[in-house]
PARO-245059 format. One line per field, with one value per residue (C-alpha): y, z, x; chain; residue in three letters; residue number from 0. Coordinates in nm, 4 decimals. Last residue first. Layout:
<rs>
v: [Y_...]
w: [Z_...]
u: [X_...]
unit: [A_...]
code: [ala_...]
pos: [NUM_...]
</rs>
This chain:
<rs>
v: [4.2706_4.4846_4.4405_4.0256_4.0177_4.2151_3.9799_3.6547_3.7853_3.9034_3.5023_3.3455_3.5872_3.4658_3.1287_3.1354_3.2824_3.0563_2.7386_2.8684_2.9537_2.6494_2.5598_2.8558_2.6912_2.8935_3.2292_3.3522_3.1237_3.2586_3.6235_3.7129_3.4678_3.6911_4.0175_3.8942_3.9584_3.5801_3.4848_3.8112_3.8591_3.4532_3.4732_3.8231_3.7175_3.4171_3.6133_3.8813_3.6196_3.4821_3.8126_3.8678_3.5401_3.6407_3.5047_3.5015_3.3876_3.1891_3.2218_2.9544_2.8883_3.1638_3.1366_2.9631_3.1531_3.0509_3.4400_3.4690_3.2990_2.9729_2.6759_2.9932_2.7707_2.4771_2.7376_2.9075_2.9543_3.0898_2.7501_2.8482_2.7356_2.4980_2.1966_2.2918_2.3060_2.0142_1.8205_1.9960_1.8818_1.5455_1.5104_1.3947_1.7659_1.9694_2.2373_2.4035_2.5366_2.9066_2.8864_2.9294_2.8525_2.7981_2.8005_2.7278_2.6480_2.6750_2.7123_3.0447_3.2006_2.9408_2.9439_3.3032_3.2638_2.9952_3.1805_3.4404_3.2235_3.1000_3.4639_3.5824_3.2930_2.9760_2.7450_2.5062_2.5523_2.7939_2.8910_2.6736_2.6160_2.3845_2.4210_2.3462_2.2309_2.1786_1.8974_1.9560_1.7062_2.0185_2.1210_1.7491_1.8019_2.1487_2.0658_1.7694_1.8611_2.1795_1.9896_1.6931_1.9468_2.1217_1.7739_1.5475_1.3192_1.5924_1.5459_1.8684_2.0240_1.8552_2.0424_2.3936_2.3317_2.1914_2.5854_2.6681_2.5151_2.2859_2.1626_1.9214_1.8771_1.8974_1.7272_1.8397_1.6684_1.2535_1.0943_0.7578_0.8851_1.1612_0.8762_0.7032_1.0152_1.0615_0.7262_0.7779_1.0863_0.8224_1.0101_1.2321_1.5386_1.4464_1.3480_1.4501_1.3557_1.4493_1.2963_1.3424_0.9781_0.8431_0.4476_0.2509_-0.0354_-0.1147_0.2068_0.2610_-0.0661_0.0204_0.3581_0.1102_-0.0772_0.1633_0.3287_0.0057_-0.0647_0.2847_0.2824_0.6117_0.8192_0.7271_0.8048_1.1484_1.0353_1.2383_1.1173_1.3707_1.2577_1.5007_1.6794_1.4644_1.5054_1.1310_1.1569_0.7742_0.6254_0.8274_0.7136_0.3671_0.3621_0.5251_0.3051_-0.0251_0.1656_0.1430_-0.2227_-0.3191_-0.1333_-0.3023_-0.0804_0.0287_-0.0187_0.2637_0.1703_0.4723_0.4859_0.5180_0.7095_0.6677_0.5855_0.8934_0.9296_1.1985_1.3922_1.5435_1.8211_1.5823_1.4615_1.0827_0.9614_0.6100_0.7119_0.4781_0.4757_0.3190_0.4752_0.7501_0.8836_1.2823_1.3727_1.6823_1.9105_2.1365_2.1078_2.1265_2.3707_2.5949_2.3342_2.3283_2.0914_2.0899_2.0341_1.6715_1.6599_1.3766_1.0684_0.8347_0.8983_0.5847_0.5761_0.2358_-0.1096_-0.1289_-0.4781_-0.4038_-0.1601_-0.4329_-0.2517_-0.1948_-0.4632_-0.4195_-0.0699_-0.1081_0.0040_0.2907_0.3901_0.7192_0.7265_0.8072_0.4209_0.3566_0.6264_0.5377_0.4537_0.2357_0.1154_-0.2365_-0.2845_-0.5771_-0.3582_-0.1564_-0.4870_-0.5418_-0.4051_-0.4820_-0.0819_-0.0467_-0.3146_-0.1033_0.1782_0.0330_-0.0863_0.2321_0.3756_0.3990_0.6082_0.6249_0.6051_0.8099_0.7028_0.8195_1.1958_1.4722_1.3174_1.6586_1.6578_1.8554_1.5950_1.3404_1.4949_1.5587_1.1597_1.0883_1.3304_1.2286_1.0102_1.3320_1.5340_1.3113_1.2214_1.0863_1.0973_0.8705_0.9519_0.7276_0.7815_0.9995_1.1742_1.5081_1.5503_1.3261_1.5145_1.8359_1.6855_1.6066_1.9065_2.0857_1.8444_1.9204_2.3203_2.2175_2.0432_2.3059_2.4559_2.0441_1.8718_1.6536_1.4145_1.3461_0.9282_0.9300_0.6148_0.5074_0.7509_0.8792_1.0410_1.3261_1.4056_1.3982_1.6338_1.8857_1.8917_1.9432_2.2549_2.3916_2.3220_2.5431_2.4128_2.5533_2.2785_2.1720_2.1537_2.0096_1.7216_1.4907_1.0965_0.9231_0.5208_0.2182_-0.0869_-0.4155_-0.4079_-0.2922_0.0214_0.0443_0.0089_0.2568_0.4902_0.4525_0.4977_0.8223_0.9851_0.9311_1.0462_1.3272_1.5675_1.9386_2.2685_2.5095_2.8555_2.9408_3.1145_2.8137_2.8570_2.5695_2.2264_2.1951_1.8750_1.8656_1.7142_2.0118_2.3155_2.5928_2.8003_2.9212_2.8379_2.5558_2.3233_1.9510_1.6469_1.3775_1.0403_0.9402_0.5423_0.3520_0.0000]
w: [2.2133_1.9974_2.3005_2.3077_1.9696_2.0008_2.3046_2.1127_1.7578_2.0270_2.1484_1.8442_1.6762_2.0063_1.9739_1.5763_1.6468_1.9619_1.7043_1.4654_1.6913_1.8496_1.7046_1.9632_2.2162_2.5860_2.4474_2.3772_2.6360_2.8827_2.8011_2.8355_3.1411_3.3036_3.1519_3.3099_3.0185_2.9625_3.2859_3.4152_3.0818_3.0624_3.4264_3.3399_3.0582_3.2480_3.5700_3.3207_3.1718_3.4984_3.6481_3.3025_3.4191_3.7180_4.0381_4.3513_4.2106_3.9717_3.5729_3.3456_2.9990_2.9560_2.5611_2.3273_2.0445_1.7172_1.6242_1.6864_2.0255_2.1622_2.3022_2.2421_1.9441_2.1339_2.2201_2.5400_2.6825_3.0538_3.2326_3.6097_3.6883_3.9615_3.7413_3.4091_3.6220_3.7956_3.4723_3.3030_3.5997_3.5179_3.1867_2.8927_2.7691_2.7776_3.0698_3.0081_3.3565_3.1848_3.0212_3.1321_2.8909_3.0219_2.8444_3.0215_3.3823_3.6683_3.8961_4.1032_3.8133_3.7489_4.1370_4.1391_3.9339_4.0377_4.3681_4.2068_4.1173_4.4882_4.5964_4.2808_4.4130_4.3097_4.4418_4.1647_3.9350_3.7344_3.6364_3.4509_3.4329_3.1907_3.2551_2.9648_3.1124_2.8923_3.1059_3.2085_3.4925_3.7836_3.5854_3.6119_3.9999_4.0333_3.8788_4.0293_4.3872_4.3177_4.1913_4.4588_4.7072_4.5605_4.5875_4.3214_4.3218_4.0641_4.1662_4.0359_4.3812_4.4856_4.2571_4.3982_4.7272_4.7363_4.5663_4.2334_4.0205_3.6847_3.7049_3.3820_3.3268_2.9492_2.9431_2.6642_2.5625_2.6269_2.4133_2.6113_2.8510_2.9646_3.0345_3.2374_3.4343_3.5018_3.6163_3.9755_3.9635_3.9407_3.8416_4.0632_3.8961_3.5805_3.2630_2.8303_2.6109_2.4571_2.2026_2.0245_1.8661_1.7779_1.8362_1.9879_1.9606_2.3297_2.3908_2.2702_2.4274_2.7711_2.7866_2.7255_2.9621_3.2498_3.1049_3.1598_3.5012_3.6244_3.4784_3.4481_3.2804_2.9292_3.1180_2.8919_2.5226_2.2859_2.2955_2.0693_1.8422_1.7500_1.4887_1.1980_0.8650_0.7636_0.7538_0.6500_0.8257_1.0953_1.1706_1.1274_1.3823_1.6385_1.4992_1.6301_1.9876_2.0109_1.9388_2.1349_2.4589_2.4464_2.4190_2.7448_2.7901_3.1084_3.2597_3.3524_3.0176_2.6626_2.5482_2.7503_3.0772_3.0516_2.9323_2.6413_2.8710_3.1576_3.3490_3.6257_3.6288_3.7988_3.6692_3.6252_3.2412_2.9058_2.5832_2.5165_2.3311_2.1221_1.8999_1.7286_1.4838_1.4845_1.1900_1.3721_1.7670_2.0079_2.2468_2.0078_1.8807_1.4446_1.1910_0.8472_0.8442_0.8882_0.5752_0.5576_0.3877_0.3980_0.8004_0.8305_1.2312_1.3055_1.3354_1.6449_1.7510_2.0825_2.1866_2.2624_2.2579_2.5260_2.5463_2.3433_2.4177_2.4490_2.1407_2.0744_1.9584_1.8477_1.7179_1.3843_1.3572_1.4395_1.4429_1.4663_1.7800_1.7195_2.0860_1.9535_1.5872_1.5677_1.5310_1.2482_1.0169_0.9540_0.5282_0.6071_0.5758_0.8344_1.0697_0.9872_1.1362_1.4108_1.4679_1.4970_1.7342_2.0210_2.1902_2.0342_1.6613_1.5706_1.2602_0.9597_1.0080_0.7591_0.8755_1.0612_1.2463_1.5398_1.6493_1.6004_1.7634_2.0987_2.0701_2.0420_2.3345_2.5018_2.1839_1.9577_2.1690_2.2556_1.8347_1.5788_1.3371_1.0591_0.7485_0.4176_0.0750_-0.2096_-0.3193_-0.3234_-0.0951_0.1694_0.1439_0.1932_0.4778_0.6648_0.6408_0.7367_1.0632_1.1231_1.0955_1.3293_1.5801_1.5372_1.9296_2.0821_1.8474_1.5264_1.3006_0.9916_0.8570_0.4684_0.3541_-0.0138_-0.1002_-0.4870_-0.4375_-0.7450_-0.5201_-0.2469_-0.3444_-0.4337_-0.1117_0.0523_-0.1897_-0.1240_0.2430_0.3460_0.2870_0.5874_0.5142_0.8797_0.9389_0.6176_0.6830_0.4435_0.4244_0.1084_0.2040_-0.0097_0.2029_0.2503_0.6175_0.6541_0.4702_0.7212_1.0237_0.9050_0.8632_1.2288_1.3410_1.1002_1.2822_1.6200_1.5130_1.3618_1.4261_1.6470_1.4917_1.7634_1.7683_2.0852_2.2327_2.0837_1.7961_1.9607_2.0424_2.3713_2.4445_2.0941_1.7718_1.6593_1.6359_1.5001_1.3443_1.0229_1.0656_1.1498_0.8614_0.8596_0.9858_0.7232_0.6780_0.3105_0.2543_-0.0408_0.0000]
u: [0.4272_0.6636_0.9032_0.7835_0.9348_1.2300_1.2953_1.2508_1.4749_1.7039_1.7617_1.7295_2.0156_2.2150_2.1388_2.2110_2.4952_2.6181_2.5983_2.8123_3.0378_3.0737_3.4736_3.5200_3.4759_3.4010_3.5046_3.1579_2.9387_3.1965_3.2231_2.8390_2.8079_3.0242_2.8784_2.5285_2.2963_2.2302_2.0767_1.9177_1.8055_1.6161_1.4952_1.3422_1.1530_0.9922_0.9739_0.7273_0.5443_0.4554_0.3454_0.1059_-0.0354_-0.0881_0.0666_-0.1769_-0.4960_-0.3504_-0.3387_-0.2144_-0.1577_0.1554_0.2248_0.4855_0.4839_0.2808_0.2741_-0.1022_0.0126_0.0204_-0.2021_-0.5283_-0.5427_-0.7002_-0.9287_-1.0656_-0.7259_-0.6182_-0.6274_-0.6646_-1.0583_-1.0258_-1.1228_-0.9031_-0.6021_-0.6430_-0.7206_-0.4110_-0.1614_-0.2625_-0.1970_-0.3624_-0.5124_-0.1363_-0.0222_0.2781_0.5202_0.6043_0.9185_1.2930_1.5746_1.9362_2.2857_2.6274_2.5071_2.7522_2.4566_2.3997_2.2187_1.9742_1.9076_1.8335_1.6111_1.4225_1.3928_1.2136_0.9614_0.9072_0.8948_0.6514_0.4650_0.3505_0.1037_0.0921_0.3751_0.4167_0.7412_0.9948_1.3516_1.5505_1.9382_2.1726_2.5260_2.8311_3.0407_3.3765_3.3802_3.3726_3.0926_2.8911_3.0354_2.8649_2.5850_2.4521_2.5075_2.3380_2.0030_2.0688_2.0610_1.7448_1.5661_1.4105_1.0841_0.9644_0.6005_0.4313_0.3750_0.6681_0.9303_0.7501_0.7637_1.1435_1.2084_1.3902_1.2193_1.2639_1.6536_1.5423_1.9178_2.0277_2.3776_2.6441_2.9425_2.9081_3.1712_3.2270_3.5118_3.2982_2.9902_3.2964_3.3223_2.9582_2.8855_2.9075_2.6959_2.3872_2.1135_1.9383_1.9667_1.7878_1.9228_1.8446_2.1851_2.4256_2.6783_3.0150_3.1445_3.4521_3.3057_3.6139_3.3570_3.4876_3.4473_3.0736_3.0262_3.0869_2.9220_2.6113_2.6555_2.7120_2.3411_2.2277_2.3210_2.2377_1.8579_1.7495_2.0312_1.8820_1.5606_1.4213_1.5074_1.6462_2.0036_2.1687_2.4151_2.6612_2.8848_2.7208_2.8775_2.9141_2.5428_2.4700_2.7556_2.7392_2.3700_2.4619_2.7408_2.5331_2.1970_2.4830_2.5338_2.1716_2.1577_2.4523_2.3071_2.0082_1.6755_1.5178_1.1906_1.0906_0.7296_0.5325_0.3716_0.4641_0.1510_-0.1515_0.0353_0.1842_0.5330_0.4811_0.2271_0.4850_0.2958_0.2507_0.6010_0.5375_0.8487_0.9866_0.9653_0.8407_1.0339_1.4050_1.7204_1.5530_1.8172_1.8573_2.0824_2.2736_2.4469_2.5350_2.6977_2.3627_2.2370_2.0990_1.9184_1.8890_1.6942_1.6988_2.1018_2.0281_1.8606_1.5524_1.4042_1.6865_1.6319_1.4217_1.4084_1.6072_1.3813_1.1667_1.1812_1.4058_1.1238_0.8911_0.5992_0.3160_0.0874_-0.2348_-0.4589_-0.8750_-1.0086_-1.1875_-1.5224_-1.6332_-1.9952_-2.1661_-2.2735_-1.8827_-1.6475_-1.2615_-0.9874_-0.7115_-0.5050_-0.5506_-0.6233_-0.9336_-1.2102_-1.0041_-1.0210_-0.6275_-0.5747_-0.2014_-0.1964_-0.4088_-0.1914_0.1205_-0.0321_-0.1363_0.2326_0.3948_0.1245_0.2030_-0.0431_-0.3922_-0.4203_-0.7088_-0.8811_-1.0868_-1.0380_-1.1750_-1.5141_-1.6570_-1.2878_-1.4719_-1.6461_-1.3854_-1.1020_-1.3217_-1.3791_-1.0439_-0.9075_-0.5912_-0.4452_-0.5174_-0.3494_-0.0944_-0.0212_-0.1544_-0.4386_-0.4773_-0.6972_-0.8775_-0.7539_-0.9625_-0.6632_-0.7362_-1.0363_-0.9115_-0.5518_-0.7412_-0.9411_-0.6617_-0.4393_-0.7705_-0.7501_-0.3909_-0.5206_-0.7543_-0.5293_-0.2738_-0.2441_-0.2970_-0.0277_-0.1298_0.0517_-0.1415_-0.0881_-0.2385_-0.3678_-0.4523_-0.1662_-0.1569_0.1971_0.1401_-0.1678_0.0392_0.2990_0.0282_-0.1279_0.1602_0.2406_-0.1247_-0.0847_0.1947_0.5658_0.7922_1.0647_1.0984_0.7373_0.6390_0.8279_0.6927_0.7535_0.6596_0.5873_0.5748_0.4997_0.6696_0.6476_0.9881_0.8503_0.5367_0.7932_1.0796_0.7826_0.6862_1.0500_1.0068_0.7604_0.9021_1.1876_1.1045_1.3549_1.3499_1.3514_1.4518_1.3777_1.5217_1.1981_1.0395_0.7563_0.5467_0.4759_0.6105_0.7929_0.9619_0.8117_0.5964_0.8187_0.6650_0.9209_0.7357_0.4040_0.1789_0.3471_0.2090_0.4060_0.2811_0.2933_0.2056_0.1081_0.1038_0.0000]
unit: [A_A_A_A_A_A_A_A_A_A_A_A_A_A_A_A_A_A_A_A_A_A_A_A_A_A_A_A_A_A_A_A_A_A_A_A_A_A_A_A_A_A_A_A_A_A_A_A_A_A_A_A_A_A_A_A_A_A_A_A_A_A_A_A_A_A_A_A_A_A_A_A_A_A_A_A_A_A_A_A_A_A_A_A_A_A_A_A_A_A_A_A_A_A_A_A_A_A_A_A_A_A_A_A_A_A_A_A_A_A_A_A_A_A_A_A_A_A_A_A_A_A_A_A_A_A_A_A_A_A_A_A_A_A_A_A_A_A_A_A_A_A_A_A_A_A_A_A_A_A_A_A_A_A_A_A_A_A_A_A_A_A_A_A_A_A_A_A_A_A_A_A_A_A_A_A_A_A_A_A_A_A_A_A_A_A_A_A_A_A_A_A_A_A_A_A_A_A_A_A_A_A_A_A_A_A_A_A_A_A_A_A_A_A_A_A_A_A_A_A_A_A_A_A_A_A_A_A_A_A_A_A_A_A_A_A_A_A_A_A_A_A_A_A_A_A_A_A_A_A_A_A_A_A_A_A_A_A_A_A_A_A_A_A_A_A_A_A_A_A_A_A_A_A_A_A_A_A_A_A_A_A_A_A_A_A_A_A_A_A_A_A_A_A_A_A_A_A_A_A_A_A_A_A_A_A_A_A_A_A_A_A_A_A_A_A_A_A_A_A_A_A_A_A_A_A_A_A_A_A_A_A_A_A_A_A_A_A_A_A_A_A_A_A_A_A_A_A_A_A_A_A_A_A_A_A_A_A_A_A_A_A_A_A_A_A_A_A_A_A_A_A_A_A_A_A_A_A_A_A_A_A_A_A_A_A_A_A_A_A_A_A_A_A_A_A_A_A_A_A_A_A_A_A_A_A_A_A_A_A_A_A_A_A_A_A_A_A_A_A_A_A_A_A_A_A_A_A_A_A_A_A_A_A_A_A_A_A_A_A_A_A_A_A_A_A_A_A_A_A_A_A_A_A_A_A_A_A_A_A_A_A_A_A_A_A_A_A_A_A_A_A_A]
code: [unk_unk_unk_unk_unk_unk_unk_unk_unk_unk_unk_unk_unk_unk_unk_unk_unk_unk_unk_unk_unk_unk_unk_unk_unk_unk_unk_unk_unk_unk_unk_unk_unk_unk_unk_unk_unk_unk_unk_unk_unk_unk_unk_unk_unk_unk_unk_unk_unk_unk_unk_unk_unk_unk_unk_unk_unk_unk_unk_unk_unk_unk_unk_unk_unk_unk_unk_unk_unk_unk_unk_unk_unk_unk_unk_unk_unk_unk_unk_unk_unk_unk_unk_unk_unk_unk_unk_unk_unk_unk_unk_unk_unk_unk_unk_unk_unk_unk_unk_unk_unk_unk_unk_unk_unk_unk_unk_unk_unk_unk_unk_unk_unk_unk_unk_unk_unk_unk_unk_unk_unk_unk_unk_unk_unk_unk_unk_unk_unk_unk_unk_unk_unk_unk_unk_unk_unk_unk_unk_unk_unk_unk_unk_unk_unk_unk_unk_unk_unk_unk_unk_unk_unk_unk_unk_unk_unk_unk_unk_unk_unk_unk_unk_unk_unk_unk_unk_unk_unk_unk_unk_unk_unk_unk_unk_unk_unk_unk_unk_unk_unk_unk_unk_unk_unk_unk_unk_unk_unk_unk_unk_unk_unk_unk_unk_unk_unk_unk_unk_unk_unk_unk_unk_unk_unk_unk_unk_unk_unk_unk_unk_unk_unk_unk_unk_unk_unk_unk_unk_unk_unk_unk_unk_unk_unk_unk_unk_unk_unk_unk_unk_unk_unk_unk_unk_unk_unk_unk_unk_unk_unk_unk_unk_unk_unk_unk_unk_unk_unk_unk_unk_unk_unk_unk_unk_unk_unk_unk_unk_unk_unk_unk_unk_unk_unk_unk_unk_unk_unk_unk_unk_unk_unk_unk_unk_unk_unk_unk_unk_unk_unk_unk_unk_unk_unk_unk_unk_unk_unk_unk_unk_unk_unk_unk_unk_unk_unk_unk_unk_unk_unk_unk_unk_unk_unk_unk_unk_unk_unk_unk_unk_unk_unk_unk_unk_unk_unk_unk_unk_unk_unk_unk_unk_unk_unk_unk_unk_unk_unk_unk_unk_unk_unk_unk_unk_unk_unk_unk_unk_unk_unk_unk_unk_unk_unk_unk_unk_unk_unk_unk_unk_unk_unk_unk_unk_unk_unk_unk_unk_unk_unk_unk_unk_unk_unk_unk_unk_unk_unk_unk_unk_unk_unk_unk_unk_unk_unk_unk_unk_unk_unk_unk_unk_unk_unk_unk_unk_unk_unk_unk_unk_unk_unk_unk_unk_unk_unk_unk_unk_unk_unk_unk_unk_unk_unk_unk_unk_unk_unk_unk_unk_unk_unk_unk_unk_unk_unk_unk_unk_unk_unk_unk_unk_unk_unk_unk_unk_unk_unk_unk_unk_unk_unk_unk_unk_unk_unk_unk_unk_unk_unk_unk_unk_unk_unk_unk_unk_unk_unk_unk_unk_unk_unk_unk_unk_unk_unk_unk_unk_unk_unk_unk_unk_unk_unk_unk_unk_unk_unk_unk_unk_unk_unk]
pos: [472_471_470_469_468_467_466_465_464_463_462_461_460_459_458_457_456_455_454_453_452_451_450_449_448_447_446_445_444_443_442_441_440_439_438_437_436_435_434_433_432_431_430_429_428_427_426_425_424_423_422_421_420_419_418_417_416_415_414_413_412_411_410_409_408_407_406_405_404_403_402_401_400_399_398_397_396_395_394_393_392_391_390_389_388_387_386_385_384_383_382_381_380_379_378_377_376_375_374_373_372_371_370_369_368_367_366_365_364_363_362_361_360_359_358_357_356_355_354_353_352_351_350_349_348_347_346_345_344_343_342_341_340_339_338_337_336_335_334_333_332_331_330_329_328_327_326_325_324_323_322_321_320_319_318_317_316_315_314_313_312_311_310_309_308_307_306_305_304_303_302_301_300_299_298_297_296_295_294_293_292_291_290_289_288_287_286_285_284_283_282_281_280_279_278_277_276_275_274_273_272_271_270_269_268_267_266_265_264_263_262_261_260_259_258_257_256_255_254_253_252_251_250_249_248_247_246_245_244_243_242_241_240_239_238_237_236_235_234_233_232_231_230_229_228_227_226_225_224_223_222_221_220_219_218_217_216_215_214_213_212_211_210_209_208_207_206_205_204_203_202_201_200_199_198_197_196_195_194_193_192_191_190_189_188_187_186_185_184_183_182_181_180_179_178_177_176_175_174_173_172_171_170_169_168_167_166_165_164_163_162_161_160_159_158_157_156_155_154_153_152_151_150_149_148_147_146_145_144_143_142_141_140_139_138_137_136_135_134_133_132_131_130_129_128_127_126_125_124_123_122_121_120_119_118_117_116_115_114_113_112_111_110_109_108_107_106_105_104_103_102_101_100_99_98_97_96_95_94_93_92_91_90_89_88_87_86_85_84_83_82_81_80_79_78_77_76_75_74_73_72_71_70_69_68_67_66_65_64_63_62_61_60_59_58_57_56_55_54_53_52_51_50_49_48_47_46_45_44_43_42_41_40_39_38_37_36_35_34_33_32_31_30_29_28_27_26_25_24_23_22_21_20_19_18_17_16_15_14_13_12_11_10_9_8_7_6_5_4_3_2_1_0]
</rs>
């Protein structure tokens, strides 16, 4: 069967595959790989699959449309986020109308609220696959009777019905994201040496982040399924070998530092490969600080630390299950190691205060952190931080649309009684000058490596273009 997967164009910028789908205040443009793990399942399947990153390539929905119509798809796959859910859905109905093939939705937002999808989807959407779906998809395009796909949701009799979800996936039968069908040097990270790839080593979280949607149980749940060490050290090897330019691998997923023993393993086989390889990766503070060195000896650059607040109040209110000592600990021996350090911050949390945010600040700036972004705490339908929002009244949009700005910005989404919203954009603006304009900080990130300066321009022209925005604001 021929099958288009698409990842539709909300506007320039708008990053859909990263944790919040928006124009970033970094302007990142973020792979795939979720995506294209799926179309590395259909084509191993024995289907013929066109790929389109619309998103990366900025092509508007006349030019999509276009491309599939010379494609001829009998199913068309539409990724969706919460803020372009009905421009996803117009996506949809376009490629309905053009090529006569039946829709697929996926996605969180979609996998949160199928029946929501449906009614306003006015039959531009066949299906919704919920969760995981690499292998639904593959069972539509085996022709598999939808009643019988687990975790598939579709209207039956003019109602939604969905079925209940299969056993997670065995990770270790995933084949490698199909990256035939994209550039490297489409996608740029401030925080990461150009041209990047990105790798998912496992799904699933230990976590109980309530503003975390990726890992609920919905999507790839509270279980982490870790891939083996050999195999993920083998899509390393492949990855180069394909994009002999790569300057980095960037370990995408959030519990590569979750599981001690096999994070130990797998810093083991990348030197006993003697793999020359630069990589980051995603961590949290209370890793295993043991390991750090060896992870140094492995390749490991850059770590991105999910710091999040700057008070034990605020980290419990959203179930962290990490303390402020453990947060300082962290970064001063990862530093000591010679690790870059990117700090993610966030304000909003439930119950606080201009106090409580301010105290993020300050602890930003008393970390030896090389880059930082701060963002207001963002609240997605599947989560469990949105639900409590929603039921005491604090969620500021009325639309899924209100999800960002006219500009596609990320936006403030909540409003307490005793921090505004206008107060949390302001500590959000403020944490990111008081951070950057420091003449300190000013001097290291510009004389820290020079081989990065390609990398620190495009921060720094990300940066302004962000403030001369919100100024005109």
């Amino acid at each position: 069967m021929k099958v288009l997967v698409l990842n539709p164009f909300y506007g320039e910028d708008f990053c859909r595959s990263a944790r919040w789908a928006a124009k970033s205040r970094g302007r990142v443009q973020r792979h795939p790989d979720w995506l294209l793990t799926a179309v590395a399942v259909l084509e191993r399947g024995g289907h013929e699959v066109k790929f389109i990153d619309a998103a990366a390539l900025n092509l508007d929905l006349a030019a999509v449309t276009a491309m599939a119509a010379e494609f001829k798809p009998a199913l068309a796959v539409v990724h969706t986020t919460t803020p372009s859910i009905y421009s996803d859905l117009e996506h949809a109905k376009a490629l309905k109308n053009a090529c006569g093939c039946r829709t697929v939705l996926v996605g969180p937002h979609v996998t949160a609220l199928p029946g929501d999808t449906f009614a306003i989807a006015a039959g531009a959407a066949d299906f919704i696959a919920r969760g995981e779906y690499d292998y639904q998809l593959l069972d539509l395009a085996d022709g598999k009777d939808p009643a019988a796909v687990p975790g598939l949701s579709y209207l039956s009799g003019g109602k939604a019905v969905s079925n209940p979800y299969g056993a997670p996936i065995d990770v270790n039968t995933l084949p490698f994201p199909a990256w035939r069908h994209i550039e490297p040097e489409w996608y740029k990270d401030v925080a990461k040496r150009f041209p990047f790839l990105t790798l998912i080593s496992g799904r699933g979280c230990l976590g109980r982040c309530t503003f975390c949607r990726d890992t609920t149980e919905s999507m790839h749940g509270r279980h982490m399924r870790l891939r083996s060490p050999s195999a993920i050290v083998d899509e390393m090897e492949y990855d180069l070998k394909l994009f002999p330019q790569l300057r980095e691998i960037m370990f995408e997923t959030d519990t590569l530092t979750g599981s001690p023993g096999h994070l130990r393993s797998l810093c083991e086989e990348i030197l006993k490969r003697g793999l020359k390889v630069t990589w980051s990766c995603n961590t949290r503070v209370d890793m295993d600080l043991s390991l750090l060195p060896l992870m140094r000896k492995a390749g490991c650059r850059m770590l991105m630390i999910g710091f999040e607040f700057g008070t034990q109040e605020a980290l419990d209110a959203v179930k962290k299950g990490v303390t402020l000592d453990q947060s300082r600990k962290f970064a001063a021996e990862a530093s000591r190691l010679g690790f870059t350090l990117h700090g993610c911050f966030m304000v909003g949390a439930p119950g606080e205060t201009k106090e409580s945010a301010r105290a993020t600040i300050e602890l930003a700036k008393s970390l030896p952190l090389d880059t930082v972004q701060f963002s207001g705490i963002c609240v997605y339908p599947g989560t469990e931080l949105y639900d409590w929002a929603k039921k005491n009244g604090y969620l500021v949009p009325k639309d899924w649309r209100d999800w960002v700005s006219p500009e596609r910005e990320q936006v403030t989404l909540l409003n307490y009684p005793q921090l505004s919203k206008s107060e949390i954009d302001y500590f959000i603006d403020r944490g990111l000058k008081e951070f950057y304009l420091r003449p300190a900080q000013m001097l290291r990130m510009l004389f820290s490596s020079p081989a990065d300066l390609l990398r620190k321009l495009y921060g720094a022209r990300s940066f302004f273009s962000y403030l001369l925005g919100r100024k005109k604001g």
